[in-house]
C-alpha positions in Angstrom: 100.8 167.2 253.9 99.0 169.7 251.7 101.7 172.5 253.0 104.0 170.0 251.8 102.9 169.5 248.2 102.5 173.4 247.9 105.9 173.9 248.7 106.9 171.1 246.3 105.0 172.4 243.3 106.7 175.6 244.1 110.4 174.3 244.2 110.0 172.7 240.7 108.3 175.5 239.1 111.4 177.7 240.6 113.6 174.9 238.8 111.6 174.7 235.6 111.8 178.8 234.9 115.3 179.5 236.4 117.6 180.5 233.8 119.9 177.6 234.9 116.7 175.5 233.5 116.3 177.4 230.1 119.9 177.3 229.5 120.2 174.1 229.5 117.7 173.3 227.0 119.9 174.0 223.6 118.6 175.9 220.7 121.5 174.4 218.1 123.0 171.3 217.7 126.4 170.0 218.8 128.2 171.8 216.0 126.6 175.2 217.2 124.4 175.1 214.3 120.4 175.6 215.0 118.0 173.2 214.5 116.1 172.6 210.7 112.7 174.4 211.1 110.3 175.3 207.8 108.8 178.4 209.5 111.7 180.9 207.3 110.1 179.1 204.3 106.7 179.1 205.3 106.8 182.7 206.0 107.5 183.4 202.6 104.8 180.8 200.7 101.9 180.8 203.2 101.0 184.2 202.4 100.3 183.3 199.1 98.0 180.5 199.8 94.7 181.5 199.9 90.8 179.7 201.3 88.6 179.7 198.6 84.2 179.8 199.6 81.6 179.1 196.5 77.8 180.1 196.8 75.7 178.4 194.5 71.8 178.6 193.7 70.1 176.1 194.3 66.2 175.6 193.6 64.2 173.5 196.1 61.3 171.1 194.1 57.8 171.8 194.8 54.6 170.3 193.7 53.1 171.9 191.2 49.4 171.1 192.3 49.9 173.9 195.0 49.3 176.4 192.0 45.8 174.8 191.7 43.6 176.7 193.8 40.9 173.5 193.5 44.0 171.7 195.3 44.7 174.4 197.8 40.9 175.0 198.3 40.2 171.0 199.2 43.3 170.7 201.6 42.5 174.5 203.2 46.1 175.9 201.9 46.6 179.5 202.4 47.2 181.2 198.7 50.4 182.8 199.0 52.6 183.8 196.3 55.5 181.5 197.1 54.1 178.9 195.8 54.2 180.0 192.5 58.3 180.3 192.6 61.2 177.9 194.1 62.1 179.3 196.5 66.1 179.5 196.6 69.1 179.4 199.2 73.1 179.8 199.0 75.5 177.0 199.7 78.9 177.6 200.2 81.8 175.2 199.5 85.0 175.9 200.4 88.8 174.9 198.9 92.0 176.4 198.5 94.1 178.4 195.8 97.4 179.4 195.0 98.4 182.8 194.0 100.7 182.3 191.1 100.8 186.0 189.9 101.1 188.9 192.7 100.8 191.9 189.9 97.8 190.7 187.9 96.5 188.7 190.9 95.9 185.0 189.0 94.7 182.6 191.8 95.1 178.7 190.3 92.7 176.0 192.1 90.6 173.0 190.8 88.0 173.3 188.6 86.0 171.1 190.8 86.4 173.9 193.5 84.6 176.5 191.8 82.2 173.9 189.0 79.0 175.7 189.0 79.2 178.5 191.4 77.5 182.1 191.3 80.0 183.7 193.4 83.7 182.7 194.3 85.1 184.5 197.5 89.3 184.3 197.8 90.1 185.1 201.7 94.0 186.1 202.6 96.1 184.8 205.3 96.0 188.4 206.6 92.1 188.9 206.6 91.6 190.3 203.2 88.8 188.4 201.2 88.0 189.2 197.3 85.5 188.7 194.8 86.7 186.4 192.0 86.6 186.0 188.8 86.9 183.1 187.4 88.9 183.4 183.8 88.5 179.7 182.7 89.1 176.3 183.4 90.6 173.2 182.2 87.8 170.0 183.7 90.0 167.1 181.5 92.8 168.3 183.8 90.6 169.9 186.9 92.4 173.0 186.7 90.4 176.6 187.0 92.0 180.3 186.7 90.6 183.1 188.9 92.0 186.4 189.2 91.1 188.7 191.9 91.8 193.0 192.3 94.2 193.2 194.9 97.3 195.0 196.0 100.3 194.0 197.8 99.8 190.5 197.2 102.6 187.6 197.5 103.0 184.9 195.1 104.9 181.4 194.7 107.2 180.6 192.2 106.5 177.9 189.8 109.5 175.2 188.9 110.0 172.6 186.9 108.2 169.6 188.2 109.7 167.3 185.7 112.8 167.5 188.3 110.9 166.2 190.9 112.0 162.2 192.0 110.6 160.1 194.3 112.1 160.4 197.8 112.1 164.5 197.2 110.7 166.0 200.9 107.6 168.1 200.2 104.9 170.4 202.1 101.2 170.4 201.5 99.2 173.9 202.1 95.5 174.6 202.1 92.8 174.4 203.7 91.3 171.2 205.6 87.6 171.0 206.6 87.5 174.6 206.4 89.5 174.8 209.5 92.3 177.6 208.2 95.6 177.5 206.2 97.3 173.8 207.4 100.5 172.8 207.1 101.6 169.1 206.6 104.9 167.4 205.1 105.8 164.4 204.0 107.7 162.8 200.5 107.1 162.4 197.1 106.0 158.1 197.4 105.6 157.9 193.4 105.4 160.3 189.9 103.7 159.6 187.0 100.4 158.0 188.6 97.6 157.6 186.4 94.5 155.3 185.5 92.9 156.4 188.5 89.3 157.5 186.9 89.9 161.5 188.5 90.1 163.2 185.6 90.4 163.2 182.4 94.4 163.8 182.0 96.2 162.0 184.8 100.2 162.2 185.6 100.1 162.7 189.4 102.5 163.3 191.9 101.5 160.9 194.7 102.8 162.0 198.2 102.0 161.1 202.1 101.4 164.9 202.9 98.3 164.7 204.5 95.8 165.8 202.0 92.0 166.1 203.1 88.9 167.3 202.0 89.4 171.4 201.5 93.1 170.8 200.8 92.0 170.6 196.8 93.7 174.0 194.6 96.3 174.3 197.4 100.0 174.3 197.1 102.5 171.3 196.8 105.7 173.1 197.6 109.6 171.8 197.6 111.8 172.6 200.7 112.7 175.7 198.7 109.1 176.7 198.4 108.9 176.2 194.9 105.7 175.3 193.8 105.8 171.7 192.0 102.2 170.8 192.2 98.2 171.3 192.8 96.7 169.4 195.7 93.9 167.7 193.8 92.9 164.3 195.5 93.3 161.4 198.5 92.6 157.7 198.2 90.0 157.7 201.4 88.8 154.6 202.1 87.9 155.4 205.5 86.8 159.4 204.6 89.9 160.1 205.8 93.9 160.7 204.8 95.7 157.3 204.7 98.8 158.7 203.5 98.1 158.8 199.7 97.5 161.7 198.1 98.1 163.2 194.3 99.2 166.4 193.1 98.5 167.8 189.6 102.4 168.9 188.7 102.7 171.7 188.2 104.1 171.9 184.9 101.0 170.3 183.3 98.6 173.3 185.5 100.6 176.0 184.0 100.4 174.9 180.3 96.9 174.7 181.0 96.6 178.2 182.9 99.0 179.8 180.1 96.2 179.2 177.2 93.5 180.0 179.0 95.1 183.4 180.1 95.5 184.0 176.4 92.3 182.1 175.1 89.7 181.9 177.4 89.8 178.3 177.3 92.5 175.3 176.7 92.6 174.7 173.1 93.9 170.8 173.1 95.9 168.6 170.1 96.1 165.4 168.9 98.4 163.7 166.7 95.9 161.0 165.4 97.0 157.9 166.7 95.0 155.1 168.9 97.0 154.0 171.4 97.0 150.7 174.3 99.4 149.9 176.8 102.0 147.1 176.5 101.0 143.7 177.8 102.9 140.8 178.1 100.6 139.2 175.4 101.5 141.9 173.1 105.5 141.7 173.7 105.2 138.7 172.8 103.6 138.8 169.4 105.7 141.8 168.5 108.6 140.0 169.4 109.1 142.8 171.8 112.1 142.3 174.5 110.9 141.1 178.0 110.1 144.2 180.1 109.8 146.8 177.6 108.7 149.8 178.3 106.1 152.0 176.3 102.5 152.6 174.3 101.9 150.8 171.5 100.2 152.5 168.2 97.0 150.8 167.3 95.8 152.8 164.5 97.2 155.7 162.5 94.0 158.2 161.5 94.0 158.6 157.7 95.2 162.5 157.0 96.6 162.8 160.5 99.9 164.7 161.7 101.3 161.3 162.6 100.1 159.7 159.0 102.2 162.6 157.4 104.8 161.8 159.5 105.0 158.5 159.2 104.0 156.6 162.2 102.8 153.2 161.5 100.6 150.8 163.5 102.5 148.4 165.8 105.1 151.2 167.0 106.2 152.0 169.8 106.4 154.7 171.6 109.0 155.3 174.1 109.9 158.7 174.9 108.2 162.3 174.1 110.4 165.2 173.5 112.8 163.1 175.9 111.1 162.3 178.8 110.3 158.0 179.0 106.7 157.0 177.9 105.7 154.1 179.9 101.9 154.1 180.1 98.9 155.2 177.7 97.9 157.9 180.9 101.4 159.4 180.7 101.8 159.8 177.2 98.2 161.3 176.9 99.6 163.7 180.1 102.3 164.5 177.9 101.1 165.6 174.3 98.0 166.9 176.3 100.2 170.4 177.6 101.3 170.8 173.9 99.8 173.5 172.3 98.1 173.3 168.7 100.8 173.9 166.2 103.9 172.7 168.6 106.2 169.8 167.0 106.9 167.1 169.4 110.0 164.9 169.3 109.2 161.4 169.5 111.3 158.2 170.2 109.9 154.9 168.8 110.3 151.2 168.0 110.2 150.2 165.0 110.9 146.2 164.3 113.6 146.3 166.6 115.1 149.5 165.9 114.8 152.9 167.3 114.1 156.2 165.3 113.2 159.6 166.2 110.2 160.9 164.6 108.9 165.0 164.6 105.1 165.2 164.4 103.0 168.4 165.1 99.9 168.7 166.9 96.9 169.3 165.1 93.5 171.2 166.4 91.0 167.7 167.0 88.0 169.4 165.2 89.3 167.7 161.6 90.5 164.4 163.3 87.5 161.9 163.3 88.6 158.8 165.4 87.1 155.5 164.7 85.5 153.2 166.9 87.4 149.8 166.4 90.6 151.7 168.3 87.6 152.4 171.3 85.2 149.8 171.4 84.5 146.6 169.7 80.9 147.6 170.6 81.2 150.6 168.7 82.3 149.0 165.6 81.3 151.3 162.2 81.1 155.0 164.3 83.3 157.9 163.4 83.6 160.7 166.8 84.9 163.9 166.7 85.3 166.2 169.8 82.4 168.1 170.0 83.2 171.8 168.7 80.6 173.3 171.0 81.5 172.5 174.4 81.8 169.1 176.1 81.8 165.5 174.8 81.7 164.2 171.9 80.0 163.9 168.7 78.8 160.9 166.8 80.2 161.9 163.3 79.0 158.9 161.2 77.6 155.8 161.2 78.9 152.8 159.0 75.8 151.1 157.2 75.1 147.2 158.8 77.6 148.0 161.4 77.4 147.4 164.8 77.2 150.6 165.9 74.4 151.2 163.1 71.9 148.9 165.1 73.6 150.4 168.2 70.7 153.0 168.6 73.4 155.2 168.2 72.2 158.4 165.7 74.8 160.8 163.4 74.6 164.3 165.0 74.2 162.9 168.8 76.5 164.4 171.6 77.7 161.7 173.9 78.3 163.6 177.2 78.9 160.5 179.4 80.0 156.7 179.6 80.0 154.1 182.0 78.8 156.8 184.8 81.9 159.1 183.8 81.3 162.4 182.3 83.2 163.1 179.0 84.9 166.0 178.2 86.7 165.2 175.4 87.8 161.7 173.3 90.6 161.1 175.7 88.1 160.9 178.6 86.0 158.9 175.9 88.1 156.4 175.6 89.3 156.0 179.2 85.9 155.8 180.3 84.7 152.9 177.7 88.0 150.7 178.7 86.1 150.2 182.2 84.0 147.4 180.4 84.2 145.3 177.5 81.3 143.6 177.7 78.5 146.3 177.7 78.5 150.2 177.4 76.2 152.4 179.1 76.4 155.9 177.5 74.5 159.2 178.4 73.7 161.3 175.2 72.1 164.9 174.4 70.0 164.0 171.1 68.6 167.3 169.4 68.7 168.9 173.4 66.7 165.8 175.3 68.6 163.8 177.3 68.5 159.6 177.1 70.3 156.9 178.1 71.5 154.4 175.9 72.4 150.5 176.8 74.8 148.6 174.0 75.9 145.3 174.9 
């Protein structure tokens, strides 16, 4: 029996690898064509995908009675130096990047990649690894700029990601639990996602490309290998990918990238206009038409761009330079990759009738927003972006006002809200819509830190 099954084995091994065999498995389809594959693409873009490792210092807590030598007497402690420093170690993270610029070697990844790191390492697909340097980044829309000394590097194009629909086959590159460049593919399942609580300017593209942990700064490509997005983020209810993940297109990363290549930083407008998405509450008292789409203006800031050009409150806005404004997220998204001193083209309603009105965007240090377009609880404060670095500033305080007996002081930087960190009045706002009924905020008052309960 066993001489048998030997013999067996070795007749359908002879079948298996006989060139009869091999042949008659086909390598093109019935029209002599071969079969779709990705690997001529991939060739091309995965090169230019790149792992991304952080090391950060971190400082371990001690107790400071181990410098008493009463205290280190009494419990018989050895006096050794090291207790009179934290001692420190190196963590490393890791992520992914995109090399968007071969001769000057510009790497673009999330901010959140490389927040707070020491030392940024960009390893190749072909073994190479580089210091980095990181140029500046962009936390509202969690974009950072490295640039690395290389030669003979390989970069992906950028395209237009406003051509980008739904239904649109797409490939996901990066780096998963720092196992090595991954490829996954999948569609485009929606654009123009926002309200999320990610960051602070939100427009993704949502796609079931399996995006995991590691996959954030990598490449969203088109079947052309075009690059239409940044990997940024998964819903993971389970820690896992269920199919939904969100790109950062890639049309907003560049805008960002372009000014801080130029500036060092992302110098962002604003028109001067409090906005609020379109309920069916509010169609109705406007005597809007059922199912209309668009933001509604609130409040026009006096001496604002949008003052001088005539925007009212109670329009409404419904395109921007073209493109359809359905959603107070989008329309932020979309004067957010305007530059300071561009004109934007926008659609709106007006009692019925639609005009086209030009407004350009002004630098937000002279725009002081009040609080009845942000909070009722805030009723009486004036906020400015802070001019110094993140969050925002407490400008002035209306006498008898509610924010007067807020606790709130003239001169304190609010760097946080409702457990969100604020970067700027957008995120302000966004943050504070999460409750109406109380605010917590988290302020830096003359440098100490305190928390502040308004309800």
């Amino acid at each position: 029996m066993r001489i048998l099954a030997i013999l067996s084995v070795n007749i359908l091994l002879t079948i298996i690898y006989s060139p009869l065999a091999l042949g008659a498995i086909p390598s093109v389809d019935a029209s002599g064509k071969p079969y779709p594959s990705l690997a001529p693409m991939l060739k091309q873009v995965n090169p230019a995908v790149v792992n991304i490792a952080t090391y950060s210092t971190l400082q371990y807590r001690y107790n400071p009675l181990l410098n008493d030598p009463f205290f280190r007497h009494f419990f018989n402690i050895p006096d050794q130096k090291r207790y009179r420093q934290q001692p420190k170690k190196q963590q490393q993270s890791a992520g992914s990047g995109v090399i968007v610029n071969a001769k000057k070697g510009v790497v673009l990844t999330n901010y959140h990649v490389v927040k707070d790191a020491d030392e940024v390492q960009v390893a190749l697909i072909d073994g190479r690894s580089y210091q980095a340097k990181v140029i500046g980044s962009d936390p509202d829309l969690d974009i950072a700029v490295l640039k690395i000394d290389a030669r003979n590097l390989t970069e992906v194009v950028m395209t237009d990601s406003n051509n980008l629909e739904v239904g649109d086959f797409v490939v996901a590159i990066g780096n998963p639990f720092g196992l090595g460049q991954t490829v996954t593919t999948g569609v485009v399942s929606a654009l123009g996602r926002s309200g999320l609580g990610i960051e602070g300017y939100e427009n993704f593209i949502q796609t079931d490309a399996s995006i995991n942990p590691g996959n954030s700064g990598g490449a969203l490509v088109n079947l052309k290998g075009e690059l239409v997005g940044i990997n940024t983020a998964i819903i993971a209810p389970a820690g896992g990918n269920v199919g939904i993940g969100f790109a950062i297109p890639i049309n907003m990363a560049k805008a960002s990238m372009m000014q801080i290549i130029k500036h060092g930083e992302v110098r962002r407008g604003q028109i001067g206009v409090g906005i609020q998405d379109i309920t069916p509450g509010l169609r109705e008292a406007f005597n809007l038409a059922n199912g209309q789409l668009g933001v509604l203006i609130t409040h026009v800031a006096q001496g604002s761009p949008a003052e001088t050009a005539g925007l009212k409150s109670g329009d409404v806005i419904l395109a921007v330079d073209g493109k359809t404004t359905s959603s107070t997220g989008q329309l932020r998204s979309q004067l957010g990759i305007k530059p300071i001193g561009d004109q934007v083209k926008l659609a709106i309603l007006r009692e019925g009738k639609q005009k086209n009105v030009a407004v350009t965007v002004a630098s937000p240090e002279g725009l002081a927003v009040s609080s009845d377009q942000l909070h009722p609880l805030l009723a009486g404060a004036q906020f400015k972006n802070n001019p110094d670095g993140e969050g925002i500033l407490v400008a002035s305080l209306m006498p008898n006002s509610a924010a007067a007996y807020s606790g709130l002081r003239p001169g304190d930087i609010i760097i946080g809200a409702n457990k969100q960190r604020i970067f700027s009045l957008e995120s302000f706002h966004r943050a504070l819509q999460k409750s109406q009924s109380s605010v917590l905020l988290y302020i830096n008052r003359n440098g100490a830190a305190l928390y502040l309960v308004i309800r």
